[in-house]
N, C-alpha and C positions, 0 to 999 in steps of 0.2 A: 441363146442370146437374150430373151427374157429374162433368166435367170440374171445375168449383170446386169441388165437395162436395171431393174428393180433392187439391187447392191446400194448402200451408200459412199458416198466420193471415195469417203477415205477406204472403203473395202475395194472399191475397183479401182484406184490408186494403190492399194497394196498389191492386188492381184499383178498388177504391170510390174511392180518392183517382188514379187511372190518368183514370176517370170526370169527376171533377169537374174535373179540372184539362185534360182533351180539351175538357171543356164552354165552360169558361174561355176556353181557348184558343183554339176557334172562334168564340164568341162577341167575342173584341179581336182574334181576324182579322177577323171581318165589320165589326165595326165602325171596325176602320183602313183597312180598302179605301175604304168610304162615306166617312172623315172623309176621304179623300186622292181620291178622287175629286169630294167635295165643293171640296175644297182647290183641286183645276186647275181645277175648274170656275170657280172665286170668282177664281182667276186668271187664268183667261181672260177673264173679264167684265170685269175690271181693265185688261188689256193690250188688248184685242180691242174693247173696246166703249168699257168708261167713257175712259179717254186718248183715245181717236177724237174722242170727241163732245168732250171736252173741246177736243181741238186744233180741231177744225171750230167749237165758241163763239167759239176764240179767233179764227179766219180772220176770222169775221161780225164780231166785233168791232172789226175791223181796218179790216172793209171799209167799216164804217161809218162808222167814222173817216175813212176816205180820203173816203169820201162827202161826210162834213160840211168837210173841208180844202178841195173841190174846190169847194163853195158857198159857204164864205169868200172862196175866190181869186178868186170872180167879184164879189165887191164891194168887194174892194180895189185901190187904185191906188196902192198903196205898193212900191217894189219890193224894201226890204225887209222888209215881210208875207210877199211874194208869196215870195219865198227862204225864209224860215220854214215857208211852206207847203207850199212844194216840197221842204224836207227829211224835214219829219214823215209828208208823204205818201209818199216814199221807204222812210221806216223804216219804215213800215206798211207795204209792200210787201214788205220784205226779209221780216216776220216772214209774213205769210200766205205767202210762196216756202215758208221754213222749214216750217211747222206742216203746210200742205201735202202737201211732201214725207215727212214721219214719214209722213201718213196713206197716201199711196201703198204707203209699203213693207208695210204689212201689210195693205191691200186684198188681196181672194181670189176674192169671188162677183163673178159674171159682172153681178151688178145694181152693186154698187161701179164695178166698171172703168169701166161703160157712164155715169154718172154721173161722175166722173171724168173720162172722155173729152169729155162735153157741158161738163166744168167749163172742161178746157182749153182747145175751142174758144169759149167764152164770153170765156174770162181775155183771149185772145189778141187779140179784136173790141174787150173794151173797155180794153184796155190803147192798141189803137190809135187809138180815137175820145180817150180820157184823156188822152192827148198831143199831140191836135190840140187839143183844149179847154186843155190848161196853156199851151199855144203862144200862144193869143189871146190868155189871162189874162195871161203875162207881159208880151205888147206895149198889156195894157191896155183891150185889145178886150173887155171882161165883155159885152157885149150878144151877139157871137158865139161868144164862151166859154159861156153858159149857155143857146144855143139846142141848140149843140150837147149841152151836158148832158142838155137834154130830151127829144131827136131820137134821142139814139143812148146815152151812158153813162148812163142812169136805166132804159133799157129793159135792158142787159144788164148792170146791177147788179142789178136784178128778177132776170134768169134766174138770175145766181149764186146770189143770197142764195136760189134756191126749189130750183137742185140742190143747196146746204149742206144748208136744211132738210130735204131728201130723204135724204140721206146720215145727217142725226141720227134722223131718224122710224126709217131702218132699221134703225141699232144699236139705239134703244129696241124695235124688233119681235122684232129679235134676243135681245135682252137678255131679256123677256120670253117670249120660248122656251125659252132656258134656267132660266128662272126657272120653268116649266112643268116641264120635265124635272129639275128635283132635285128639286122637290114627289113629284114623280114616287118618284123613285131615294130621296127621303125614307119615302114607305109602304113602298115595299117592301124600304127598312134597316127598318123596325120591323117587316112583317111578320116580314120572315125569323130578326131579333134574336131575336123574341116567339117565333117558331115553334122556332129553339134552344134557346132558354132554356126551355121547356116539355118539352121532349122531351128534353133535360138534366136536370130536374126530375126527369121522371119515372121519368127510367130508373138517378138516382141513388138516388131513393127507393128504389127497385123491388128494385136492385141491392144498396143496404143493409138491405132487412130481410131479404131473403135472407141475407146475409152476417150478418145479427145474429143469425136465427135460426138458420142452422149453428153459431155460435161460443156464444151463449147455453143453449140447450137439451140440447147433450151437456155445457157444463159444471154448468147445474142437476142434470140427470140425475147426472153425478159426484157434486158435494156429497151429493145425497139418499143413493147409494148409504156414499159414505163413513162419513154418519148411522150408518149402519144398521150398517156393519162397526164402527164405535166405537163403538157399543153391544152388539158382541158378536155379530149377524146374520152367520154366513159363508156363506150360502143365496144373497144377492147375486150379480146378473151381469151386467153393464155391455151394453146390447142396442147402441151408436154402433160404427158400419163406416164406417172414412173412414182416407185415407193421412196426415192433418193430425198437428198434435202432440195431439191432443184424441184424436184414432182410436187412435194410438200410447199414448197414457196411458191411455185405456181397457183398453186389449190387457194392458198391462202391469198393469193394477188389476185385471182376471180373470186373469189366473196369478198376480198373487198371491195374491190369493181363494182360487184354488184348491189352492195349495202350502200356506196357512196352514188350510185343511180337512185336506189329507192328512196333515198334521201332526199336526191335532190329534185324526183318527180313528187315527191310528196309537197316541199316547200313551193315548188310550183304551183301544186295545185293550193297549196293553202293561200298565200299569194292572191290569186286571183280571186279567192274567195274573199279573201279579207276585201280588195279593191271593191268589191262587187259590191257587200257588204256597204264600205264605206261611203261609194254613191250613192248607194239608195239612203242610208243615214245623213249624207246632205243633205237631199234632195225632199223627203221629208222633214226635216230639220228649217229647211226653208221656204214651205209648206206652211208648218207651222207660225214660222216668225212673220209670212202672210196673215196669215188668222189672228194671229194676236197683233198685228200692229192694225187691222180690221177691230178689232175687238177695244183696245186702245181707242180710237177715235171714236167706237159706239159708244163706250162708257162715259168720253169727253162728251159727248152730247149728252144722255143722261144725265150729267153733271147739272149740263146747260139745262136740260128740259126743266129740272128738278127747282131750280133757282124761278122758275116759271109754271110749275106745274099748277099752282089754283087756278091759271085762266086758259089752259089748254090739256087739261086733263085726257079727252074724247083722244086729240093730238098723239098726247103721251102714251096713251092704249094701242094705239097703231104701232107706234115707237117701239114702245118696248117687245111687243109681237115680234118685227124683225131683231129689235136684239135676241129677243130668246131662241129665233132659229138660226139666229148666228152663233149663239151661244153652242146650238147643239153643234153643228157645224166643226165649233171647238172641241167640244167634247170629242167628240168620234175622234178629229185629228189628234187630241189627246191623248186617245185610249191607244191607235194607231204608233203615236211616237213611245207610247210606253212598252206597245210587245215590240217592237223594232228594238228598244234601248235592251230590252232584254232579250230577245234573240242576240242583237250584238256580244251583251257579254257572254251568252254561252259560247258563239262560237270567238269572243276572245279567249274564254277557257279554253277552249276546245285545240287553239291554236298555238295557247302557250303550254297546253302538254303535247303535242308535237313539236315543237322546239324544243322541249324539256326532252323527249324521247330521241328527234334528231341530235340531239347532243350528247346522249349517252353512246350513239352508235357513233357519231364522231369521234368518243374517246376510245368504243372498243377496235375501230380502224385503225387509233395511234399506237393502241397495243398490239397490233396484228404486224404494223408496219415495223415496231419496234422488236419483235418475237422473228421477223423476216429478217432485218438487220441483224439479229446476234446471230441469227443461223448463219450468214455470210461471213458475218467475222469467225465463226468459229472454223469454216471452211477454211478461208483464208491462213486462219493460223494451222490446221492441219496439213495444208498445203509444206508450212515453213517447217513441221515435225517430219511429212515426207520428205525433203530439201535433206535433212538432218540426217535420215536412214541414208539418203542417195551416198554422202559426204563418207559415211561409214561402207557402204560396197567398192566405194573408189581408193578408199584406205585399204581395204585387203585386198583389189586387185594390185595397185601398186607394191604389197606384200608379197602377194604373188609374182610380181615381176624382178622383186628382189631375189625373191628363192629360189627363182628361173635361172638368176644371173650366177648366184651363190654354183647353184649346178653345173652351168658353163664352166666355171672357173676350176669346180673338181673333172670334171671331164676334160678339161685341159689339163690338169696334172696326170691323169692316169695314161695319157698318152695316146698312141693309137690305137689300144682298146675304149679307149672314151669317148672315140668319134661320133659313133651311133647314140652314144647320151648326152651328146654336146648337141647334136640336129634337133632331141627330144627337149633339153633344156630353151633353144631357142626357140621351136614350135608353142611351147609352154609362155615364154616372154612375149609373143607375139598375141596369142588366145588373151593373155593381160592384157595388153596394150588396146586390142577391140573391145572387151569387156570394159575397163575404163570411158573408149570412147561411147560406148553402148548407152553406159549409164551418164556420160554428159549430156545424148540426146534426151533421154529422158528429165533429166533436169533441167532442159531449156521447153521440155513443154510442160512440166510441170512450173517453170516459169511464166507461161502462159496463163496457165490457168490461174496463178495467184494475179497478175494482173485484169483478168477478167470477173474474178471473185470482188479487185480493189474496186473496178469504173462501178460494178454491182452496189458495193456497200454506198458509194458515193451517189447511185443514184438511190437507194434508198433512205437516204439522209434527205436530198432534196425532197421527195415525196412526203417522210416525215412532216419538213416545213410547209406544204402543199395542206397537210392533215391538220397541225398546230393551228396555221392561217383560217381552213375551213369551220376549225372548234370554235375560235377566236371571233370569225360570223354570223355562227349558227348561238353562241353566245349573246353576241347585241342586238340580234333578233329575237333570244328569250328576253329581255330589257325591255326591248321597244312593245313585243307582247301586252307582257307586265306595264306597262305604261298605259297603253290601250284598255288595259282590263281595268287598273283603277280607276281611269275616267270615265269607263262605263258603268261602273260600279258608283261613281260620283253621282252621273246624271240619272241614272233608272233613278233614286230618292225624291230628286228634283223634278223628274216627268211624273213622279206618282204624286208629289203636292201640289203641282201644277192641275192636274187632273182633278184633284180633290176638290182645288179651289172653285175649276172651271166649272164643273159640277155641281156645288156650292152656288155660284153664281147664276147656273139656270135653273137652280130651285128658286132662290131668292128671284130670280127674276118672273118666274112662273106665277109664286106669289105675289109680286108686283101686279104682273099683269091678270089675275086675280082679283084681284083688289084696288082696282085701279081707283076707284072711289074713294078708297082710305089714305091714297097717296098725298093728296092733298092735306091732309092732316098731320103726314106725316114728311113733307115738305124737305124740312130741317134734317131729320131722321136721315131720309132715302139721298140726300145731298152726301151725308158723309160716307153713309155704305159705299156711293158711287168713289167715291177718292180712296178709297179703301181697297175694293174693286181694282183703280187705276194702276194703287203702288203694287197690289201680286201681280196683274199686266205686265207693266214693266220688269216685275222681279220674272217673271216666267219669257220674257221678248230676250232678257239679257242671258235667262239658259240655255235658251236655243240658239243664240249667237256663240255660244261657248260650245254648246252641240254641235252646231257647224264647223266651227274651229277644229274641234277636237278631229271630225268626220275628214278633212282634208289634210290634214296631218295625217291620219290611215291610212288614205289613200296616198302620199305622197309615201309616207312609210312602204306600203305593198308595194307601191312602182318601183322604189330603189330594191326591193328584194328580188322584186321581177326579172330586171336588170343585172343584178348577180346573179340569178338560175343560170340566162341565157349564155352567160360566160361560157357554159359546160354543155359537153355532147352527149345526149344521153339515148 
């Protein structure tokens, strides 16, 4: 049973039609042996029997004729009667010589011969007494012409005509043995027909529901599990172990199942990183646009102090002290938003080759689903080549039913020896007739199966557009990726000038407050640094607003990805 489990469709499809057509085939072997043995039989009877007896009526009738010419000739005194009768009884001798002679050549049994040989010693006595009686007849002598008739050719015309009739009695003995023995050789063609044809039956049946139920049941189990993946179920897992194209397409329907899981636990988890991610890229981001909208208003005063500074210098050394540790302040959050900006773009890298890689397995599932599809079509059309063979056993048994008929017809000519091959001929029509219907069951389950091969392909097709639609997603999430990475690639630039500047500014401010003495002198000077100062502030308040922006769009981006995972059961 193994051994077929592991067969493909079309070999254990053949096997079922291997079956019926062995069945067949033994079944118009046995029955052309019996019609052909019937056949020499009905020929021998013909050659052997019936032509015997016929040439042996014909002898008797000959002889009888000679008989009655030979009782004419003794009441006539004509001598031309008596010539008339001596010629017809001549020709009736030539034809019993003839008829005779046939019958000798195909004498065989030691009872024939023996008969035969009495025939000849009779023929021979009264061919001689016959000739002494035509002898009188012709000189007119009828008085000792028809004693001798009495005396001697009446008694061994008796003998003859009783070894004829012995010779007939034994081909009808004969003939009737044989007529025993095909009665005979007739049971047991029907036994043995009845005993094939059951045992054909059975073991077609037997052989096809096996083979239905291999071919049926992984592919319902298919469909069911398909259901469940085109509704989103990737928990599914194909339980058929077989080397068929159905074991094969199982195999291939759990790796893909299982590629289209890892997938889609992967985009999960990347997902939630990226969200993670982009929280915290707010939430510093707006941190930051704290400190520098902080730093903005310090430098506005600075402005102010500076426009002031020769009569509050003492003032301005205080001042500028808190600017400079608010500067630092900046700085750190700086440096902070700078590895954040660049952690972000790694794991935007990081993210858009996981997209990049989930979308090569995306396409290698459309090729799996696509390689699953031709294997069902091709089923399906082997299905319609078997359909093609079935058409072709249903043509020779119908052939066979003809030449059943054909037979009937001569076994009705040959009469009542044809009886016994007339029973044969319609035992023969009939073994057709279930062989035909044999192979229509088989061609309404092999109707079956192309129907379940078609719902197959059709649900494959669907799952296709399941695969197309998944590429199609996994697609505008490489996009949105890519989106995310050039803006992170935008601002890392912008957070590192930013830094530079902020940096820049607690040096210079350092040396301010340094110098605080000099400041006054340099009044004018430190007024425009300070506006200078202002316009990076602002130019660095408006990055981080764009930082911000950029950060909830991530995050708005991961939630809708989110939201697609959870579609799927993984």
């Amino acid at each position: 049973m193994g051994i077929l489990r592991d067969l493909k469709v079309t070999q254990k499809l053949l096997v079922l039609i291997g079956i019926g057509a062995l069945a067949s085939l033994c079944i118009g072997l046995t029955g052309f042996n019996y019609v052909k043995e019937m056949a020499q039989k009905s020929e021998e009877v013909y050659n052997q029997l019936l032509k015997p007896t016929q040439w042996l009526g014909e002898v008797r009738y000959e002889n009888a004729r000679i008989d009655s010419n030979l009782l004419s000739i003794t009441l006539t005194d004509d001598p031309k009667d008596n010539a008339q009768l001596k010629a017809s009884m001549d020709k009736s001798i030539e034809n019993v010589i003839s008829q005779m002679n046939k019958f000798k050549e195909i004498a065989q049994t030691e009872r024939e011969i023996e008969s035969i040989n009495q025939y000849d010693q009779d023929v021979a006595d009264l061919t001689e007494s016959r000739d002494e009686m035509i002898n009188f007849a012709m000189k007119n002598e009828n008085t000792k012409a028809y004693e001798i008739y009495k005396s001697k050719v009446s008694e061994k015309r008796e003998s003859i005509d009783q070894t004829l009739l012995t010779l007939q009695q034994y081909n009808l003995e004969y003939a009737e043995e044989i007529n025993k023995q095909n009665q005979n050789e007739i049971k047991q063609a029907i036994i043995m027909l009845c005993v094939i044809l059951v045992a054909s039956m059975v073991i077609s049946v037997f052989v096809g529901l096996i083979i239905m139920k291999m071919i049926v049941r992984p592919t319902n189990e298919l469909k069911e599990l398909l259901s469940k993946a085109e509704a989103g179920d990737f928990t599914v897992h194909g339980s058929y172990r077989s080397k068929d194209e159905l074991g094969v397409l199982t195999n291939s329907f759990n790796q893909m199942i299982s590629g289209v899981r890892g997938i889609i636990q992967t985009v999960a988890e990347t997902s939630q990183q990226v969200a993670a991610a982009s929280e915290q890229l707010t939430a510093s981001a707006e941190q930051t646009s704290a400190a520098t909208h902080h730093v903005a208003n310090a430098i506005e005063e600075i402005a102010t102090g500076a426009e002031h500074s020769t009569s509050k210098l003492e003032h301005n050394s205080s001042e500028l002290q808190d600017v400079l540790n608010g500067i630092n302040v900046i700085v750190e959050g700086s440096n902070k938003i700078s590895d954040l900006a660049k952690d972000t773009s790694k794991e935007a890298e990081e993210g858009n080759m996981i997209v990049a890689n989930n979308l090569q397995q995306m396409s290698n599932i459309q090729s799996s689903v696509q390689k699953s599809h031709e294997v069902i079509s091709s089923l399906s059309h082997q299905s319609n080549e078997v359909g093609k063979i079935l058409d072709v056993i249903n043509d020779i048994a119908a052939q066979t039913n003809l030449l059943a008929l054909n037979a009937a017809i001569e076994a009705a000519r040959a009469g009542e020896h044809g009886k016994g091959f007339a029973v044969v001929a319609d035992e023969v029509r009939k073994l057709a007739e279930q062989s035909m219907s044999s192979t229509k069951l088989i061609a309404e389950i092999i109707t079956s199966i192309q129907y379940n091969s078609n719902e197959s392909v059709q649900f494959m097709g669907e799952v296709m557009d399941n695969a197309e639609e998944g590429m199609q997603i996994t697609t505008e999430t490489a996009e949105k990726f890519m989106q995310i990475l050039e803006k992170t690639r935008n601002i890392t630039p912008e957070i590192e000038e930013m830094t530079s500047t902020v940096q820049e500014i607690s040096r210079s401010t350092q040396s301010v407050s340094d110098t605080a003495e000099e400041l006054a002198a340099f009044a004018q000077e430190n007024a425009s640094s300070s506006e200078e100062v202002a316009a990076s502030t602002e130019q660095q308040l408006a990055s981080m607003e764009e930082i911000s922006s950029s950060s909830k769009v991530l995050a708005k981006m991961a939630e809708d990805l989110n939201e697609l995972v959870t579609k799927f059961k993984i």
